[in-house]
RODO-2510 file (C-alpha; in nm, 4 decimals, decimal comma):
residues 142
     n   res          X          Y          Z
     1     x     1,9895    -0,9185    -2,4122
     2     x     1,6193    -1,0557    -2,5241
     3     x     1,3774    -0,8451    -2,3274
     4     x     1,1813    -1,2105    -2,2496
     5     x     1,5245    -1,2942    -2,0668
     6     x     1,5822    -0,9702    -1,8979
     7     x     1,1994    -1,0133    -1,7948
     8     x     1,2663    -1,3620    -1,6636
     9     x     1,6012    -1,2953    -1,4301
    10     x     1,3631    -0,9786    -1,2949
    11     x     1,0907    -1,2017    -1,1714
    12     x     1,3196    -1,4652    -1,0336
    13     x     1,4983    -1,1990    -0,8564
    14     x     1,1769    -1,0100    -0,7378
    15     x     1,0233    -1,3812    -0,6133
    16     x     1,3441    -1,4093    -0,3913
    17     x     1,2776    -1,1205    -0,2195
    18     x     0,9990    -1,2004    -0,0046
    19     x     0,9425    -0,8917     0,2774
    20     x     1,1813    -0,5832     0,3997
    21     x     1,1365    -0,4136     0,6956
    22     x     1,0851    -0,0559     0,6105
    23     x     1,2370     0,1765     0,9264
    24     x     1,0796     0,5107     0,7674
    25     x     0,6822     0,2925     0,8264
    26     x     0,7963     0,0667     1,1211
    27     x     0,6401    -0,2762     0,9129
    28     x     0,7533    -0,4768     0,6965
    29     x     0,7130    -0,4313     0,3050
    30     x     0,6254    -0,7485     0,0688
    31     x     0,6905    -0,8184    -0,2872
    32     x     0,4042    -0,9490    -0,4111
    33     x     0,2616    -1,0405    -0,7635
    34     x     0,0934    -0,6707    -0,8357
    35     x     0,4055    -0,4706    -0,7707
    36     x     0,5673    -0,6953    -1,0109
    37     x     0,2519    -0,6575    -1,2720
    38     x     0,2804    -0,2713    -1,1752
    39     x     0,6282    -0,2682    -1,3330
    40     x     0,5276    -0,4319    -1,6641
    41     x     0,1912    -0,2865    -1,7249
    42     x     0,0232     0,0938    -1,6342
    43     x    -0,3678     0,0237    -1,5931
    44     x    -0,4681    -0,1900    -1,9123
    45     x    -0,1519    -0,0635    -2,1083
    46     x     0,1725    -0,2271    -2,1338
    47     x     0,4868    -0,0146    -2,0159
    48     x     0,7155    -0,0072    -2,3254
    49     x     0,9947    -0,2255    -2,3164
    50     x     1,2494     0,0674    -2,2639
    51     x     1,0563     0,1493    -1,9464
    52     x     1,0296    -0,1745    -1,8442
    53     x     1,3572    -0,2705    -1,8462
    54     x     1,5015     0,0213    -1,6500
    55     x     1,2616    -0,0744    -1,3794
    56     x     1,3455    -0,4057    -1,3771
    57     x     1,7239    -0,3263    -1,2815
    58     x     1,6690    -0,0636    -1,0318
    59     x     1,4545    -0,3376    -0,8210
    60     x     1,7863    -0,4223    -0,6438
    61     x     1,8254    -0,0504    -0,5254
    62     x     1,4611    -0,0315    -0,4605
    63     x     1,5158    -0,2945    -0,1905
    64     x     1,7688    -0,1399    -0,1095
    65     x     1,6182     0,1920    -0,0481
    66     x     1,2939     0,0241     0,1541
    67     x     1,5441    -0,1115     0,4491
    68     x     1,7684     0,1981     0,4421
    69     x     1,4866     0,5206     0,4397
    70     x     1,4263     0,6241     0,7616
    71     x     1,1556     0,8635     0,5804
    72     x     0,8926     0,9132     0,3193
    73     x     0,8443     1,2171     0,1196
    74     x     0,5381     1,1261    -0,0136
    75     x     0,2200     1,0414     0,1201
    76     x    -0,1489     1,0361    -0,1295
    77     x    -0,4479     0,8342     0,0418
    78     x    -0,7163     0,7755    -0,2210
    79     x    -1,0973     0,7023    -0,1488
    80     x    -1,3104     0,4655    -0,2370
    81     x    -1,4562     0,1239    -0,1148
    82     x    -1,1287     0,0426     0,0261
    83     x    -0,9158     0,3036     0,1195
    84     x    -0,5688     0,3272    -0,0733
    85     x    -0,2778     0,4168     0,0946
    86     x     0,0653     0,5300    -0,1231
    87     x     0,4214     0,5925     0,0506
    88     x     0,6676     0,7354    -0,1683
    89     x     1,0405     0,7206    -0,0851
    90     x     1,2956     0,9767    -0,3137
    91     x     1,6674     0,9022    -0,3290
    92     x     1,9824     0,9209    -0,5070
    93     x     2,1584     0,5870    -0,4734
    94     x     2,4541     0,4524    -0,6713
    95     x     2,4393     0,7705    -0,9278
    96     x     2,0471     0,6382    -1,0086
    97     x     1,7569     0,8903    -0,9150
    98     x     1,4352     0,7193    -0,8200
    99     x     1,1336     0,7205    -0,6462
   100     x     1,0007     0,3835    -0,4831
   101     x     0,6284     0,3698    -0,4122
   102     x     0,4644     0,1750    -0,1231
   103     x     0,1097     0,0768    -0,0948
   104     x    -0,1717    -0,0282     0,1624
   105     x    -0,5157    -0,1072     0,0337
   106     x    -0,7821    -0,1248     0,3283
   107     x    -0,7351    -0,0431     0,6489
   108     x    -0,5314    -0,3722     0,7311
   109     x    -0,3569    -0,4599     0,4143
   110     x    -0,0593    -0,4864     0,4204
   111     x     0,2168    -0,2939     0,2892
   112     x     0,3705    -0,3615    -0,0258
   113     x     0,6250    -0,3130    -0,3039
   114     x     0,3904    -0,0740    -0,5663
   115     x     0,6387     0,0510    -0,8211
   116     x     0,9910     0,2032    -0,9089
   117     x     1,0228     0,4987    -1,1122
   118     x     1,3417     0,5694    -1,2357
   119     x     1,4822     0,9045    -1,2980
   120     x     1,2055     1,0627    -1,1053
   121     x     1,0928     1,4058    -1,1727
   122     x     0,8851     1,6150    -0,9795
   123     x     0,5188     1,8191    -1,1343
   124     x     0,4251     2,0978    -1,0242
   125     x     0,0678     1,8920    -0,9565
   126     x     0,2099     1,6323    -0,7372
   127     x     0,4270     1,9029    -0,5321
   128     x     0,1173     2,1202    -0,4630
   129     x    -0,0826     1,8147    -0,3531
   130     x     0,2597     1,6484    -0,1059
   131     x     0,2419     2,0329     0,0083
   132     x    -0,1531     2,0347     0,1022
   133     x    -0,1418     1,6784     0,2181
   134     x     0,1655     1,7648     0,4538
   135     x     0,0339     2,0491     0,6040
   136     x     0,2529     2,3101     0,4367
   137     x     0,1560     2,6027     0,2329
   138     x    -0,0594     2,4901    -0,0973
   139     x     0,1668     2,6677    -0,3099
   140     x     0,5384     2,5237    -0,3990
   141     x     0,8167     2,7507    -0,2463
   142     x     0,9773     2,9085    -0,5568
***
């Protein structure tokens, strides 16, 4: 199928959705226009259509995932003039590995839909940082 198409269903979908409740924060998630732009484009860069694509189907699942998770895994707060806020939820649902990522910018945003990643994999970067940021040991458990 034309990647325009594909592109097309995605964003009629993702407009349908509207909000979530999330039980792992206790609020409600929206879908808004930047977690949509998040899935086509990194930064300035476009995502290549390969990537795109598999984000675009696993948006079901990510919904999915949002109302189910009574947990995050992940947690980075970034500093600036507004505060960023990132949730990140891990799961195995359907036989498809992914990571959905929540966001709050400012201290009363609200929460919303930031990105999927499919086939998540984990860095030995981001685990030492989830590790510091949780309170457990700096170092990964080997």
């Amino acid at each position: 199928m034309d990647h325009d198409v594909i592109r097309n269903k995605a964003r009629v979908y993702y407009q349908t959705i509207g909000k979530v409740f999330s039980p792992a924060l206790n609020e409600f998630v929206s879908f808004s226009r930047p977690g949509f732009r998040h899935i086509i484009f990194r930064r300035w860069r476009k995502r290549s259509r390969a990537v795109q694509k598999a984000r675009f189907a696993l948006l079901p699942l990510a919904v999915k995932l949002i109302g189910l998770s009574t947990t995050h895994q992940e947690f980075e707060e970034m500093v600036s003039s507004q505060n960023i806020r990132y949730w990140g939820i891990i799961a195995i649902l359907e036989n498809k590995k992914f990571k959905v990522i929540i966001r709050r910018v400012g201290e009363n945003g609200t929460l919303h839909f930031w990105s999927v990643i499919p086939e998540w994999k984990t860095s030995p970067r981001r685990d030492r940082k989830f590790f510091k940021n949780s309170g457990s040991p700096t170092k990964t458990p080997h």
